[in-house]
N, C-alpha and C positions, 0 to 999 in steps of 0.2 A: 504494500500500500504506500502511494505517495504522502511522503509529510506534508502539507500544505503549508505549515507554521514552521518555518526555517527554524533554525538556533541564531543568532545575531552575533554573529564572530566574520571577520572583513574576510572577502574572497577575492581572488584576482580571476579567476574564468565566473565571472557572473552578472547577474542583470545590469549591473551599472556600464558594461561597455554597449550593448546600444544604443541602451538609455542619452547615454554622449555622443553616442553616432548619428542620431536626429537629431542631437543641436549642432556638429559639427558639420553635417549636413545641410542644417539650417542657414548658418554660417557661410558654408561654400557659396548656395545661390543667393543670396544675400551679396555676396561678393562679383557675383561675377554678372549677375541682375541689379548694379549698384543702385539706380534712381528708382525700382521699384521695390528694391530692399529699405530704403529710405521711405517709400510712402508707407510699407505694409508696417515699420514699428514709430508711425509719424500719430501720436497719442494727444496733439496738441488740439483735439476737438472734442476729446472726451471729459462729460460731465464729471462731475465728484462722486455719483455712485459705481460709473461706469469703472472710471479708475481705481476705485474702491477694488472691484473685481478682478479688476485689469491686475495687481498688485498681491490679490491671492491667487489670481491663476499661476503667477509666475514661482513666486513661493511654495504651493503646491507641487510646480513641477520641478522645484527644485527640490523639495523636500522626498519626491518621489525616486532621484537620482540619490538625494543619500540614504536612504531605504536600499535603495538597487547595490550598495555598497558590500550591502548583508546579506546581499541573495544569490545562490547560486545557481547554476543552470542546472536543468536535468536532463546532462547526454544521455542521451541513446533510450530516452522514453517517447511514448507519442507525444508529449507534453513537448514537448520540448520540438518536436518537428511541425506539429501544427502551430505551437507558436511563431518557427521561425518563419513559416509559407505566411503567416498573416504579416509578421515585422514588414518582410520584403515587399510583402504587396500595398503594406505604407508605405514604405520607402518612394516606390514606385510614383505612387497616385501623390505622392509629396510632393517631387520632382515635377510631376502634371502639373498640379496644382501651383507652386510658385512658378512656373513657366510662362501656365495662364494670366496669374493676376500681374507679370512683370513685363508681358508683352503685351497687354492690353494696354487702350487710349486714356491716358492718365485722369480724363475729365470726362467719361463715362462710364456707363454703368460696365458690369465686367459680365456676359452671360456665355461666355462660349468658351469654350474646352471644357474640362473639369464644372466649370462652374454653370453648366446643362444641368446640371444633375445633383449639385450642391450649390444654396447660397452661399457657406462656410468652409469649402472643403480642408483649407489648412488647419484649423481644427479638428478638424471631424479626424483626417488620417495620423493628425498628431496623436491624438488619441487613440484613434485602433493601432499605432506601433506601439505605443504605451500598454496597450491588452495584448500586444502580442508577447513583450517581454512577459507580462506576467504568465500567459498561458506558458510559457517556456520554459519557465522556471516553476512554474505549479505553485506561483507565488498566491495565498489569500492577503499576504500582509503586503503588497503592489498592488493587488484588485480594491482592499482597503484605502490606501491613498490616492486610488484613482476616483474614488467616490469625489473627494471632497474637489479634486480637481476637476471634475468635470461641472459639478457646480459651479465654482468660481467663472469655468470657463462660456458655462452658459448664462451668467450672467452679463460681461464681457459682451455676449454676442449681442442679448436684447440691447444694450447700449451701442451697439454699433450696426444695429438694423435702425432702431430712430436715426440714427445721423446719416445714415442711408436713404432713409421717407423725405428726410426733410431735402436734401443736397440733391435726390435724383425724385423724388416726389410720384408721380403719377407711372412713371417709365416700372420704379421700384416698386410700387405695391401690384401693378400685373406680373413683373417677376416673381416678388412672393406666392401668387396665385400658381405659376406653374412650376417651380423649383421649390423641391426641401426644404429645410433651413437646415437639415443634416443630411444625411443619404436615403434613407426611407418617412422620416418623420415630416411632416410639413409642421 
């Protein structure tokens, strides 16, 4: 039987490397999509609740990465291989996903690639790499931290869907009508 509850003693082969491999990832197209790495962490329109959110998302996800310090992987389980097919197919749809919002026209709405199918997608797959570490490690104490981040982070969003209503107004609320606000949920 898999432990789900680790022992808390630091590991070098375990969840914390790719927990850092989507921020170094993040990082990369950030770098190389310079001016729309700039607009995607540009916070300077966000209300005080928004930010509020904005502030434990981040916390959250870091606190998830020092978690991931204490968790090991589980080679050579299913756990461990269905996780990693999900990581990768975050990985993937991440790379879509800031492609989209970094090649799009900087002063409209964003609906094509990735974002057909997601209002949010760079959340949305930040987070399924996040369930994929845990399923991979058979972590409940990373499914645990990811609760509270995923809160923050849906909070985050409703404040950056208003600033969306207001700045794209009419264009944005038919959007919303035929696009998610995650991948299956509208």
């Amino acid at each position: 039987m898999i432990d789900f509850f680790t022992t808390f003693r630091p590991t070098l082969l375990g969840a914390w490397i790719p927990a850092v491999g989507m921020i170094l990832l993040q990082m990369v197209c950030m770098s190389i999509f310079k001016e729309g790495g700039k607009r995607a962490v540009d916070t300077s329109w966000y209300d005080a609740r928004t930010k509020r959110f904005a502030m434990f998302n981040s916390m959250f996800q870091m606190f998830f990465i020092a978690v991931a310090v204490f968790v090991p992987f589980k080679c050579g389980t299913v756990w461990f291989a269905v996780g990693g097919i999900v990581y990768v197919f975050a990985l993937a749809l991440f790379v879509w996903s800031f492609w989209s919002y970094c090649t799009a026209d900087r002063d409209k709405l964003i609906t094509k690639g990735i974002y057909r199918y997601s209002r949010n997608p760079m959340y949305v797959v930040f987070t399924i790499g996040f369930l994929g570490i845990a399923i991979s490690c058979a972590s409940l104490w990373l499914l645990l931290v990811l609760l509270p981040y995923v809160w923050a982070m849906h909070g985050t969003i409703l404040g950056e869907e208003q600033y969306c209503e207001k700045t794209f107004g009419d264009d944005y609320r038919e959007y919303k009508k035929r696009v998610p606000r995650y991948l299956i949920f509208k």
